[in-house]
N, CA, C and O atoms as a CHARMM CRD file, in Angstrom:
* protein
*
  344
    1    1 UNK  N    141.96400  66.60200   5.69000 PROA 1      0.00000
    2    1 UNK  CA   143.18700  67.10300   5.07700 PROA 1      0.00000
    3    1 UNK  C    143.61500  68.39500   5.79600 PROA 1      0.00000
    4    1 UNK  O    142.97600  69.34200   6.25500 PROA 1      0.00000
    5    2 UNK  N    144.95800  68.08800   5.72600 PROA 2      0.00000
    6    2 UNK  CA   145.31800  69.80600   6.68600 PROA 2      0.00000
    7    2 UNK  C    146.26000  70.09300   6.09300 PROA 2      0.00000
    8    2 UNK  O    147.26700  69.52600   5.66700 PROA 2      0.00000
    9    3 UNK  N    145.45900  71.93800   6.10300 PROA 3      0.00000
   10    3 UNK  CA   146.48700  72.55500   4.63600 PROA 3      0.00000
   11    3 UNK  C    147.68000  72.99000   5.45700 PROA 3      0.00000
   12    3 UNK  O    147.92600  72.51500   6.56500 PROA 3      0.00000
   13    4 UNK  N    148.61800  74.18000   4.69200 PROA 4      0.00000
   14    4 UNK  CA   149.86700  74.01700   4.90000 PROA 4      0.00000
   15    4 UNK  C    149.51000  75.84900   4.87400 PROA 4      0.00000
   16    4 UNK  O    149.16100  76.51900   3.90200 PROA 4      0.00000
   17    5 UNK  N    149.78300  76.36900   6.51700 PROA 5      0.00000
   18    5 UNK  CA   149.33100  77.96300   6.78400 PROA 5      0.00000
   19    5 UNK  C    150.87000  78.35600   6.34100 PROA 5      0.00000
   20    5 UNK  O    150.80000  79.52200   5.95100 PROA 5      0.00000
   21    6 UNK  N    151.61900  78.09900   6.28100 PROA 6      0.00000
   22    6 UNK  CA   152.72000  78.60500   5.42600 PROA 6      0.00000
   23    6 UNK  C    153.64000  78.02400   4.85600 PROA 6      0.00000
   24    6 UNK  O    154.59700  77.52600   5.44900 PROA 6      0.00000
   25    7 UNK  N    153.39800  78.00900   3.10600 PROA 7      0.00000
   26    7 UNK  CA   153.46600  76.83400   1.83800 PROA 7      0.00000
   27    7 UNK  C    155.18200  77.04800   1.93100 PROA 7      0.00000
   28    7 UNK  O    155.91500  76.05900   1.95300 PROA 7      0.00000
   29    8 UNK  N    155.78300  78.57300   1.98900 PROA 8      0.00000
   30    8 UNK  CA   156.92600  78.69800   1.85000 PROA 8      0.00000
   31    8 UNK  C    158.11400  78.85400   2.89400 PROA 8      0.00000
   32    8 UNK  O    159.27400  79.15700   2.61800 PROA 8      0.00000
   33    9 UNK  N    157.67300  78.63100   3.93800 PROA 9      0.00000
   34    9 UNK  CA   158.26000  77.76600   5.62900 PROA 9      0.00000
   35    9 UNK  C    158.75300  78.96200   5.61300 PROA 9      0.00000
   36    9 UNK  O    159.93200  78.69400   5.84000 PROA 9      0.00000
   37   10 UNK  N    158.69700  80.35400   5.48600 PROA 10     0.00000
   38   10 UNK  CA   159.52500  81.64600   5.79100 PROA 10     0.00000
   39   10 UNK  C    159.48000  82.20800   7.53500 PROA 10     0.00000
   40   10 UNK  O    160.38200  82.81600   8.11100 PROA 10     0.00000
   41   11 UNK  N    158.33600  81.84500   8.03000 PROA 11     0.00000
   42   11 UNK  CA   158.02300  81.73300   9.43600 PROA 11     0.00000
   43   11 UNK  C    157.02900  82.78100   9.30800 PROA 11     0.00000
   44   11 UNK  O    156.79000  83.59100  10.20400 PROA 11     0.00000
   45   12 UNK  N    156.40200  82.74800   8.07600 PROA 12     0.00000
   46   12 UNK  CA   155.04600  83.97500   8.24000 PROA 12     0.00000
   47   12 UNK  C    154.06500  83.31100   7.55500 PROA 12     0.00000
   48   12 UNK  O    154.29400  82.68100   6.52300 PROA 12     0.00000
   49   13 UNK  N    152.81800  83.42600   8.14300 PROA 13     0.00000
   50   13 UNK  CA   151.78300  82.43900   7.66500 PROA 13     0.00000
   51   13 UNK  C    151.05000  82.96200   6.38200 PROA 13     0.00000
   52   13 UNK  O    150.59400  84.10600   6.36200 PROA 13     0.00000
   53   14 UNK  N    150.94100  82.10700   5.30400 PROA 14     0.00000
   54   14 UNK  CA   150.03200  82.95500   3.89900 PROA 14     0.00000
   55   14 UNK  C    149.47600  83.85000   4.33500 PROA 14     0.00000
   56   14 UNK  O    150.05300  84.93500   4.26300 PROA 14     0.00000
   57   15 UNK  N    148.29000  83.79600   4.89400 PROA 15     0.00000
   58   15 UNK  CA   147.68400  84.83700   4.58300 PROA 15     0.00000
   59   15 UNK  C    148.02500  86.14400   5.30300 PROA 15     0.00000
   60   15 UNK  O    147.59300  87.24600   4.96600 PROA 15     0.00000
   61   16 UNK  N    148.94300  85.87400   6.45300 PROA 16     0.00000
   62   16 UNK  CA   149.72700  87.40200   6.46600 PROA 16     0.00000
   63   16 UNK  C    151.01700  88.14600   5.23600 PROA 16     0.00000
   64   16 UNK  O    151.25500  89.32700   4.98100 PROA 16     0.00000
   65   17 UNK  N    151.58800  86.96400   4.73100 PROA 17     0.00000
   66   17 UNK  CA   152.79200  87.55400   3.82000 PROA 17     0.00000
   67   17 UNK  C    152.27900  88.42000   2.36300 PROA 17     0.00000
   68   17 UNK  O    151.09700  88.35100   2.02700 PROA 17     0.00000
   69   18 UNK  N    153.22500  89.18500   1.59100 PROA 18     0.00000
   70   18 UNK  CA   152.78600  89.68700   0.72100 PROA 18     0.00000
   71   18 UNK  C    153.01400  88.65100  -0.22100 PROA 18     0.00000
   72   18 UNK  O    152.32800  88.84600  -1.22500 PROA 18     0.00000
   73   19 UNK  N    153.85100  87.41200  -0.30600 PROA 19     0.00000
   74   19 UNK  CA   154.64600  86.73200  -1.05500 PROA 19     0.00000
   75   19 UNK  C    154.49900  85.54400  -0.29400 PROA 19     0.00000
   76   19 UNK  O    155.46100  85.38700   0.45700 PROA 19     0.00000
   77   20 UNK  N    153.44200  84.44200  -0.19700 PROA 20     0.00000
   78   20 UNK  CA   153.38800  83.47000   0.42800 PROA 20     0.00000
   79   20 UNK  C    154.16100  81.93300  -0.14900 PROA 20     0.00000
   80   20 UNK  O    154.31400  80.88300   0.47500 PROA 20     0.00000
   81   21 UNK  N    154.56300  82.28500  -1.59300 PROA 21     0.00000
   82   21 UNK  CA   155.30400  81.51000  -2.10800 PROA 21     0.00000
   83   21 UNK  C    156.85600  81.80700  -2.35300 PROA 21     0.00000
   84   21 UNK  O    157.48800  80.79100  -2.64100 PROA 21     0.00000
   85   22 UNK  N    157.31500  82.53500  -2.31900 PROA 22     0.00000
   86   22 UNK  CA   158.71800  83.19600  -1.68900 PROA 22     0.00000
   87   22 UNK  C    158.87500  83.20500  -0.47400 PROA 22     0.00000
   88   22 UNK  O    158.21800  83.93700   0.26700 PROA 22     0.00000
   89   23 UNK  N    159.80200  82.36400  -0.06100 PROA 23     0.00000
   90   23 UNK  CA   160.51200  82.37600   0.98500 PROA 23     0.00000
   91   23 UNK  C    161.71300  83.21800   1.91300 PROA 23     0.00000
   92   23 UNK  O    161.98200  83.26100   3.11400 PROA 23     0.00000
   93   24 UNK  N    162.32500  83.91200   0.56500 PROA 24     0.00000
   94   24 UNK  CA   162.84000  85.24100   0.40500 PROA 24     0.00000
   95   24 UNK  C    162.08000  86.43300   0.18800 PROA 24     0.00000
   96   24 UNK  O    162.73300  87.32500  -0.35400 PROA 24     0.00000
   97   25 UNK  N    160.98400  86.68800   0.43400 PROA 25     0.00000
   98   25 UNK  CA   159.64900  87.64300   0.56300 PROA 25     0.00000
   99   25 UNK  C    158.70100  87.63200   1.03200 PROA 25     0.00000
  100   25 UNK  O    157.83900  87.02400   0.39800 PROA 25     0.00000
  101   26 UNK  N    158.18400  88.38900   2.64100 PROA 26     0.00000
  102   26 UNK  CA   157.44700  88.42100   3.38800 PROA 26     0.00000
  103   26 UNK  C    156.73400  89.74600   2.97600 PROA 26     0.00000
  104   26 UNK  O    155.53200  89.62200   3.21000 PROA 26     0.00000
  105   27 UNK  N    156.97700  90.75000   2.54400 PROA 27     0.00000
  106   27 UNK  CA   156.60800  92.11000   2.81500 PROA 27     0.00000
  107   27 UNK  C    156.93800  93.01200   1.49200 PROA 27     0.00000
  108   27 UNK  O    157.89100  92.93700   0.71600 PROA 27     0.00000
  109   28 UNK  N    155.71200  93.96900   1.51200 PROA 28     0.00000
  110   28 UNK  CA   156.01300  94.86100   0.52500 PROA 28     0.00000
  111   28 UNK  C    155.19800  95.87800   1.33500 PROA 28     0.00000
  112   28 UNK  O    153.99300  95.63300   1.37200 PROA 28     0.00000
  113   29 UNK  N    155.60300  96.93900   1.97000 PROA 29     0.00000
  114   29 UNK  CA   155.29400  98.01400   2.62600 PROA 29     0.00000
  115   29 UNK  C    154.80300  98.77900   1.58800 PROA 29     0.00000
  116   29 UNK  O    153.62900  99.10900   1.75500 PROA 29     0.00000
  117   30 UNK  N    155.35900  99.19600   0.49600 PROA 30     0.00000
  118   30 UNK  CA   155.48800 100.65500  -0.04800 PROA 30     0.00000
  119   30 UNK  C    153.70400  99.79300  -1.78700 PROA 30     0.00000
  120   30 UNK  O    153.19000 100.44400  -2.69700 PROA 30     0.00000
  121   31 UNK  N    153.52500  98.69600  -1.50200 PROA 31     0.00000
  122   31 UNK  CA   152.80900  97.89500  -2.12700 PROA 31     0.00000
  123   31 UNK  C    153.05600  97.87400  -3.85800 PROA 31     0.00000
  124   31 UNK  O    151.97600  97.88100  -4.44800 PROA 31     0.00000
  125   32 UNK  N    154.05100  97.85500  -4.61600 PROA 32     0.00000
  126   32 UNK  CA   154.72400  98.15600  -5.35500 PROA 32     0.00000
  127   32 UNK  C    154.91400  96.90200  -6.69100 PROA 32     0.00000
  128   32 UNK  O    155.07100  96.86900  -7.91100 PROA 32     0.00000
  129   33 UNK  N    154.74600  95.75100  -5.25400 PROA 33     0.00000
  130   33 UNK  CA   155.10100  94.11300  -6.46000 PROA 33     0.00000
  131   33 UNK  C    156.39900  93.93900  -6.25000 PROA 33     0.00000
  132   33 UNK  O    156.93600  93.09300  -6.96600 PROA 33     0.00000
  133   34 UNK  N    157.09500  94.52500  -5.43300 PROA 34     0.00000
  134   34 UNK  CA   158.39300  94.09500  -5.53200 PROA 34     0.00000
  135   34 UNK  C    158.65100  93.79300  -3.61400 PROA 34     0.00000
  136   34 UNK  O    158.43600  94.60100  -2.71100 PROA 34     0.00000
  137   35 UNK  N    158.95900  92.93800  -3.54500 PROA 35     0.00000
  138   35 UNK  CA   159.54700  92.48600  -1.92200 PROA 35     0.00000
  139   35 UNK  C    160.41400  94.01200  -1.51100 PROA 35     0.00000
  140   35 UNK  O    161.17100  94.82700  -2.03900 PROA 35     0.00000
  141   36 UNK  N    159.89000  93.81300  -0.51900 PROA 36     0.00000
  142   36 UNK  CA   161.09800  94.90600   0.43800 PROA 36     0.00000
  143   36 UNK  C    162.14800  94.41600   0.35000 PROA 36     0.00000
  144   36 UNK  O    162.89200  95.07600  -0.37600 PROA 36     0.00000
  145   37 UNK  N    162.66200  93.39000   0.82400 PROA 37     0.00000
  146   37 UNK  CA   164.16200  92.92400   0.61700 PROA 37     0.00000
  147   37 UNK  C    164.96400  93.08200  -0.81600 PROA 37     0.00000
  148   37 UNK  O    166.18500  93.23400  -0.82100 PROA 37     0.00000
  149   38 UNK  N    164.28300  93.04200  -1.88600 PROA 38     0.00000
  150   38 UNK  CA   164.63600  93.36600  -2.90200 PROA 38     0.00000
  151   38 UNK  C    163.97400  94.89700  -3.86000 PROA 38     0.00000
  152   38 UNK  O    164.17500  95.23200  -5.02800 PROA 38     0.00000
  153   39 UNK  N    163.27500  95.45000  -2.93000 PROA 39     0.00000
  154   39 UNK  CA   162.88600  97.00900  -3.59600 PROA 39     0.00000
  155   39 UNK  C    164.19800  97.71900  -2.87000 PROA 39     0.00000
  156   39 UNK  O    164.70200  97.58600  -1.75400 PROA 39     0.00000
  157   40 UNK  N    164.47600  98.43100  -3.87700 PROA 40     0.00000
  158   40 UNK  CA   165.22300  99.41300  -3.82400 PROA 40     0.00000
  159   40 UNK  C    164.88600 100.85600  -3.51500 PROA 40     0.00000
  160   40 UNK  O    165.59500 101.78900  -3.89100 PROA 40     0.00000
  161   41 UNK  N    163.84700 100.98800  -2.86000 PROA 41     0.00000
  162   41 UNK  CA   162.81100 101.92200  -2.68100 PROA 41     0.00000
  163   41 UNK  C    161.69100 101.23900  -1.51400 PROA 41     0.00000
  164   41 UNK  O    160.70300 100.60600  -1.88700 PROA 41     0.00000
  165   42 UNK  N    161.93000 101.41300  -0.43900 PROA 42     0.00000
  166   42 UNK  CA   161.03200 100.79000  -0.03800 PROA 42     0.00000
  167   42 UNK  C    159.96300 101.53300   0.46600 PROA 42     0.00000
  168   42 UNK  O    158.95200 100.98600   0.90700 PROA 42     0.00000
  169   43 UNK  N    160.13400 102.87200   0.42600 PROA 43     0.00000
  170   43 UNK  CA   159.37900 104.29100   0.93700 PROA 43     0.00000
  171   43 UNK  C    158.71600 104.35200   0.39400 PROA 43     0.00000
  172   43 UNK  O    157.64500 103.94000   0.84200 PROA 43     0.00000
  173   44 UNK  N    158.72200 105.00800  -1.30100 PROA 44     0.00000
  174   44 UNK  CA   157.99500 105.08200  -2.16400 PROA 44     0.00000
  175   44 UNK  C    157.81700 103.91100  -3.44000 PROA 44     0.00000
  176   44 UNK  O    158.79900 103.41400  -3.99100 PROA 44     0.00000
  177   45 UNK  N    156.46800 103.58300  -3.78400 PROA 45     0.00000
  178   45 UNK  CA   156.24900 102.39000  -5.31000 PROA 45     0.00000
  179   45 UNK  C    157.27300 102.91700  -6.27700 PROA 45     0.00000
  180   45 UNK  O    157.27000 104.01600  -6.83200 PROA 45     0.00000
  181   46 UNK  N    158.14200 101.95300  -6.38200 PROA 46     0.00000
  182   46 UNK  CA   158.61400 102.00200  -7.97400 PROA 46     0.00000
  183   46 UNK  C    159.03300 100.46300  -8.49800 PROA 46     0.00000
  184   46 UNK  O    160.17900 100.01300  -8.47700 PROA 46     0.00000
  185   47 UNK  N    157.86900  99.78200  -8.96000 PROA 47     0.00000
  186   47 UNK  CA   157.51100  99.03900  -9.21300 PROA 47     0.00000
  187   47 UNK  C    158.67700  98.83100 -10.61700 PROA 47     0.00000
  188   47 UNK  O    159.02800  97.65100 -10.63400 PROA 47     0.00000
  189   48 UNK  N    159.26600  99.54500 -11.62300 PROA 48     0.00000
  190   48 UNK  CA   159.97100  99.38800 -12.39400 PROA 48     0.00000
  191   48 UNK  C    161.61800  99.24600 -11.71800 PROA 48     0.00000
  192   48 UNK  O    162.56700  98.95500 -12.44700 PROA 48     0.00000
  193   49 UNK  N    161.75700  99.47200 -10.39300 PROA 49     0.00000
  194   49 UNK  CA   163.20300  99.57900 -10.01100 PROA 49     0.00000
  195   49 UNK  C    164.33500 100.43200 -10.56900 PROA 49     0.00000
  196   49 UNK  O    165.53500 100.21800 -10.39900 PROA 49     0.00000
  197   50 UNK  N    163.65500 101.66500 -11.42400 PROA 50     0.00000
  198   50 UNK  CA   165.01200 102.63200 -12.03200 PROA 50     0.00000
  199   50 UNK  C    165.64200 102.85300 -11.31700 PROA 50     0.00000
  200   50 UNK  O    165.29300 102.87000 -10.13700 PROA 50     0.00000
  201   51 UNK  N    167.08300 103.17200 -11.79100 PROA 51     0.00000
  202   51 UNK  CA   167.82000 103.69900 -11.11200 PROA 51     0.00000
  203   51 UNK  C    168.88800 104.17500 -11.70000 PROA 51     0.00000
  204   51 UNK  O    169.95400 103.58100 -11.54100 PROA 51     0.00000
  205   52 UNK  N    168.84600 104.92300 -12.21200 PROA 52     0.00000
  206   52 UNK  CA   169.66600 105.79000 -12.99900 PROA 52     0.00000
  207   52 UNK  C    171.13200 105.99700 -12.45300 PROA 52     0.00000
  208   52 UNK  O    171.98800 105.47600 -13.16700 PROA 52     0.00000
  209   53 UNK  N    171.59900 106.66000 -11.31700 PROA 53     0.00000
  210   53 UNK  CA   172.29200 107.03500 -10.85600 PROA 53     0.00000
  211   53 UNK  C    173.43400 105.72900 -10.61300 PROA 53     0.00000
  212   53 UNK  O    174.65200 105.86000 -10.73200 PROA 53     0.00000
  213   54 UNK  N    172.85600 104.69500 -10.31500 PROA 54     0.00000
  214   54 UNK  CA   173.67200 103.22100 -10.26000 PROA 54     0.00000
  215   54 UNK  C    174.00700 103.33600  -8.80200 PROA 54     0.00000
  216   54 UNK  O    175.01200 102.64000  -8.65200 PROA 54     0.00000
  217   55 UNK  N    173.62600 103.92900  -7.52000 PROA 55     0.00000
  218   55 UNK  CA   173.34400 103.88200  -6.30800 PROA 55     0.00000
  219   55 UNK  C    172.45700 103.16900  -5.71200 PROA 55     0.00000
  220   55 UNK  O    171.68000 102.71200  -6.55000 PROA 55     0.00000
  221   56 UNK  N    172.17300 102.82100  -4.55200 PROA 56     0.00000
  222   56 UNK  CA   171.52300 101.75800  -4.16100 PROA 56     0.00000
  223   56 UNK  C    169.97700 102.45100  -3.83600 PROA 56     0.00000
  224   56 UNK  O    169.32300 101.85400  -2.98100 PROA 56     0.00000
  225   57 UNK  N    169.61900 103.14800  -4.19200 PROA 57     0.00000
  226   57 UNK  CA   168.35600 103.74000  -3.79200 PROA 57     0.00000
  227   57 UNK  C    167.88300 103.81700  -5.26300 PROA 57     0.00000
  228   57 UNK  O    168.55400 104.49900  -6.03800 PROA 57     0.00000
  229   58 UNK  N    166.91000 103.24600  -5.65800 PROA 58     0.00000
  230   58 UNK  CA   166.15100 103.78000  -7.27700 PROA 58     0.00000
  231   58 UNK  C    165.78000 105.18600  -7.42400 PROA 58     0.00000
  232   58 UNK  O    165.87700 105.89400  -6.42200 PROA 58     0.00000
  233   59 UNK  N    165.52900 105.49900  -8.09500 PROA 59     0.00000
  234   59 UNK  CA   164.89100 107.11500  -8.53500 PROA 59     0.00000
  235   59 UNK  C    163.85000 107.55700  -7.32100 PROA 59     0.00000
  236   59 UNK  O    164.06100 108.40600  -6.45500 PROA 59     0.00000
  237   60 UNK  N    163.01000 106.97600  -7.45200 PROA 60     0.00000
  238   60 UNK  CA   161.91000 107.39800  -6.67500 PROA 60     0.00000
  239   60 UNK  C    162.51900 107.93000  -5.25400 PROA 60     0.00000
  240   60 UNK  O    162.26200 109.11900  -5.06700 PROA 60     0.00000
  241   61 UNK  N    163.01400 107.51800  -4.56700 PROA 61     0.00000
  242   61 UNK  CA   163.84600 107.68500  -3.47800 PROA 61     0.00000
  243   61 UNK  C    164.79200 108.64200  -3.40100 PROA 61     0.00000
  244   61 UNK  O    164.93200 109.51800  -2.54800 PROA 61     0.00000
  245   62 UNK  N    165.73500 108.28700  -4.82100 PROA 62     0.00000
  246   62 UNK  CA   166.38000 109.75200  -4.82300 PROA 62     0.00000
  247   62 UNK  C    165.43500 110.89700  -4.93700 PROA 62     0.00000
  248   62 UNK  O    165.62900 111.70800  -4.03100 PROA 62     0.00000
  249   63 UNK  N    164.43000 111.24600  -5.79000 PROA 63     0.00000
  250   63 UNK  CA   163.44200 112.21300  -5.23500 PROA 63     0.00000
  251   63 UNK  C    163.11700 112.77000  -4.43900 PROA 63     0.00000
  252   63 UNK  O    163.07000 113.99900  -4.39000 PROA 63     0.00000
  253   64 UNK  N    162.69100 111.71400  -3.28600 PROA 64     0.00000
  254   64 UNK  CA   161.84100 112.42100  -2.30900 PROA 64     0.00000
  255   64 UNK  C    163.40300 112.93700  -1.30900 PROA 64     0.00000
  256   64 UNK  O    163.62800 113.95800  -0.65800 PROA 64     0.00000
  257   65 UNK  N    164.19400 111.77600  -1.56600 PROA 65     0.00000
  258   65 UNK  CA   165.02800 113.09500  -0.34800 PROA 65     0.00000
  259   65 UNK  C    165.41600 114.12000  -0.93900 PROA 65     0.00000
  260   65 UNK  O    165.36100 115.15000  -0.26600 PROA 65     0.00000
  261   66 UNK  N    165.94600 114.24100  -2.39500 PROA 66     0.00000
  262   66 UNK  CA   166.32200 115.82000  -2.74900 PROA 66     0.00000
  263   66 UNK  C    165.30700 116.81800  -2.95500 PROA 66     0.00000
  264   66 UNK  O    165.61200 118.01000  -2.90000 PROA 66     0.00000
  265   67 UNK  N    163.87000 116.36300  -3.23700 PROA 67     0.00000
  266   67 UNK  CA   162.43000 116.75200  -3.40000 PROA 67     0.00000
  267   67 UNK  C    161.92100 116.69100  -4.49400 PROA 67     0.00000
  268   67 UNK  O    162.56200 116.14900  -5.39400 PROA 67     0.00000
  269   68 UNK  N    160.68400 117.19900  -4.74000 PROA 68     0.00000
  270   68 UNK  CA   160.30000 116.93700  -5.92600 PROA 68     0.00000
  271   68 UNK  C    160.58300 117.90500  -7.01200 PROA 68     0.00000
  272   68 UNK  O    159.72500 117.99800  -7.89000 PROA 68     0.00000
  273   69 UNK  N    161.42800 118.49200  -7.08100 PROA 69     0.00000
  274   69 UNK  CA   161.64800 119.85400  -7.88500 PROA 69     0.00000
  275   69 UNK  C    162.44700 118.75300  -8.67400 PROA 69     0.00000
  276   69 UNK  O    162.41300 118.96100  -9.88700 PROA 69     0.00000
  277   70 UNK  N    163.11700 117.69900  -8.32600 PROA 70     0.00000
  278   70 UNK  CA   164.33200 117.16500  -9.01700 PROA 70     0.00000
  279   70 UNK  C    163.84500 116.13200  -9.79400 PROA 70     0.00000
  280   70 UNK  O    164.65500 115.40900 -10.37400 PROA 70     0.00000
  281   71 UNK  N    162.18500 115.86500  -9.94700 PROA 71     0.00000
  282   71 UNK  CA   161.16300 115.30000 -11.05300 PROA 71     0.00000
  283   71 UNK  C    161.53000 116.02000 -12.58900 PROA 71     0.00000
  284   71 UNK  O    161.46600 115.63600 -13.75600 PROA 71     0.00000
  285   72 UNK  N    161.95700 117.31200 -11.87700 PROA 72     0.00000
  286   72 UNK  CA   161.67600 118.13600 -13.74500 PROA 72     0.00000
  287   72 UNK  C    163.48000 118.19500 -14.21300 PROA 72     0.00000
  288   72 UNK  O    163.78700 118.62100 -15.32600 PROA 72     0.00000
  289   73 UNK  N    164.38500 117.79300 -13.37200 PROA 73     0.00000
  290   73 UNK  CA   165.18400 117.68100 -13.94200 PROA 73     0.00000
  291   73 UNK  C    165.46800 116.58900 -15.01500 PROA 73     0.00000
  292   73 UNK  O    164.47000 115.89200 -14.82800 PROA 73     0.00000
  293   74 UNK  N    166.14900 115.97700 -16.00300 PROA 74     0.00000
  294   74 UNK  CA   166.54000 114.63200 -16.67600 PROA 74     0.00000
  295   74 UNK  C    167.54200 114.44600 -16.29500 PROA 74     0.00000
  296   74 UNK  O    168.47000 115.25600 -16.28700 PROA 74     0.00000
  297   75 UNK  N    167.55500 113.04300 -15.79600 PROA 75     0.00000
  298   75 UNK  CA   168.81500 112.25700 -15.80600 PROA 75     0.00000
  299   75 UNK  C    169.23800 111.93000 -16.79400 PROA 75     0.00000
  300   75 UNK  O    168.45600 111.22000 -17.42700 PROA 75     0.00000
  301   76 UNK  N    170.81800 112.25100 -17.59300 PROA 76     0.00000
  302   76 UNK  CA   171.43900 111.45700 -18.13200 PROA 76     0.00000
  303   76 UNK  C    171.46600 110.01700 -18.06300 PROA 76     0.00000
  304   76 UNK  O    171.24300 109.54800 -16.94600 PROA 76     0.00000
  305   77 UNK  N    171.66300 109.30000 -18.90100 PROA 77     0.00000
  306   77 UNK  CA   171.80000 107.80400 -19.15100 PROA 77     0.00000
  307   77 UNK  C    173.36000 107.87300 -18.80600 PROA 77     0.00000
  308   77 UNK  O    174.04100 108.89800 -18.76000 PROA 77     0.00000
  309   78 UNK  N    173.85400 106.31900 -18.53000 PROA 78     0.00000
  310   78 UNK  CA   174.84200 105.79500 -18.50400 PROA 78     0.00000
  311   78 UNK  C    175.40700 105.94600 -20.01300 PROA 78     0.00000
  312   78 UNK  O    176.60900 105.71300 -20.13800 PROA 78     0.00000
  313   79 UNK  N    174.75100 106.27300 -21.06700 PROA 79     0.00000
  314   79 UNK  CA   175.41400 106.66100 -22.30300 PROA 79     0.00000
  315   79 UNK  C    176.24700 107.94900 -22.49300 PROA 79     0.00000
  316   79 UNK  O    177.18900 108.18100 -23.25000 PROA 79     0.00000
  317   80 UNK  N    175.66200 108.66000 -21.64300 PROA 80     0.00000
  318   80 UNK  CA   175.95600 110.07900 -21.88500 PROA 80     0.00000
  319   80 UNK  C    177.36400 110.34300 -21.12700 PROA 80     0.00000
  320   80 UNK  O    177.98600 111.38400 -21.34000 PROA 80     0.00000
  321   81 UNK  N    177.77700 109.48100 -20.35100 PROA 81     0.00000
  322   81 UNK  CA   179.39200 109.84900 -19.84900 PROA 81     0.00000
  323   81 UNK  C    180.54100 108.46600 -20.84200 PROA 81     0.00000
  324   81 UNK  O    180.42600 107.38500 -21.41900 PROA 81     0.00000
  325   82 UNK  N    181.60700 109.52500 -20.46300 PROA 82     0.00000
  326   82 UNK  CA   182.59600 109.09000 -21.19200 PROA 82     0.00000
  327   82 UNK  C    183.28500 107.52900 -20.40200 PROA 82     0.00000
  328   82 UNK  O    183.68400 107.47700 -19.23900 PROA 82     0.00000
  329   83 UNK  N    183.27900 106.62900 -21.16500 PROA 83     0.00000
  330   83 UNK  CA   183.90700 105.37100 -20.51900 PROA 83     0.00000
  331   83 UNK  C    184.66100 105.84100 -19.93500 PROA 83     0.00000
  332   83 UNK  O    185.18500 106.84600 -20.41500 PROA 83     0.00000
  333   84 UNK  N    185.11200 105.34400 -18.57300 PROA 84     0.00000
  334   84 UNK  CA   185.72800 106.00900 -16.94800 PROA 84     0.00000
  335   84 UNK  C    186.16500 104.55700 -16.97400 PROA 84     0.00000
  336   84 UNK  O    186.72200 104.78700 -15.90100 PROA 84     0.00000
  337   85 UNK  N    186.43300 103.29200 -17.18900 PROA 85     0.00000
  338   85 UNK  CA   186.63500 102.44500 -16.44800 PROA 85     0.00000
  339   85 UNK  C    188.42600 102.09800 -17.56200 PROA 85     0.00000
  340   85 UNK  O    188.73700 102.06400 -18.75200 PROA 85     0.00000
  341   86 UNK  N    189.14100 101.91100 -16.16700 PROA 86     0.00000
  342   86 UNK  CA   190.70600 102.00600 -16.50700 PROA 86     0.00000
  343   86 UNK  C    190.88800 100.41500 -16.16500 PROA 86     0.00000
  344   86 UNK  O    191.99500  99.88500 -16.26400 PROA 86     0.00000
């Protein structure tokens, strides 16, 4: 019998992918559980995907580039502003 070195034909063989059954997921650099192609963070784990700001970078990311001083700030929720949409 001859097995199948890559089940999800992505062109990366199981036992190199992080995601050998996703075909849309080869890789998780930042090791998190979430595919690079779909982490929003791929620098730093943020395995929950926040993202407060509604920008394409999750929290964690916004962090490290503004630094970590901006840990002790709180983000407002999307509750806290006034409906904007006309």
């Amino acid at each position: 019998m001859v097995s199948d070195l890559d089940d999800d034909n992505d062109g990366v063989a199981d036992l190199n992918g992080a995601f050998p059954l996703d075909s849309s997921e080869w890789s998780d650099d930042n090791n998190d559980g979430i595919g690079d192609n779909a982490d929003n963070c791929t620098l730093v784990a943020n395995s929950d995907q926040t993202n407060i700001d509604g920008d394409s970078e999750g929290n964690e990311c916004d962090l490290e580039r503004f630094g970590k001083v901006s840990r002790l700030v709180d983000y407002p929720t999307n509750t806290d502003f006034p409906n904007t949409d006309c």
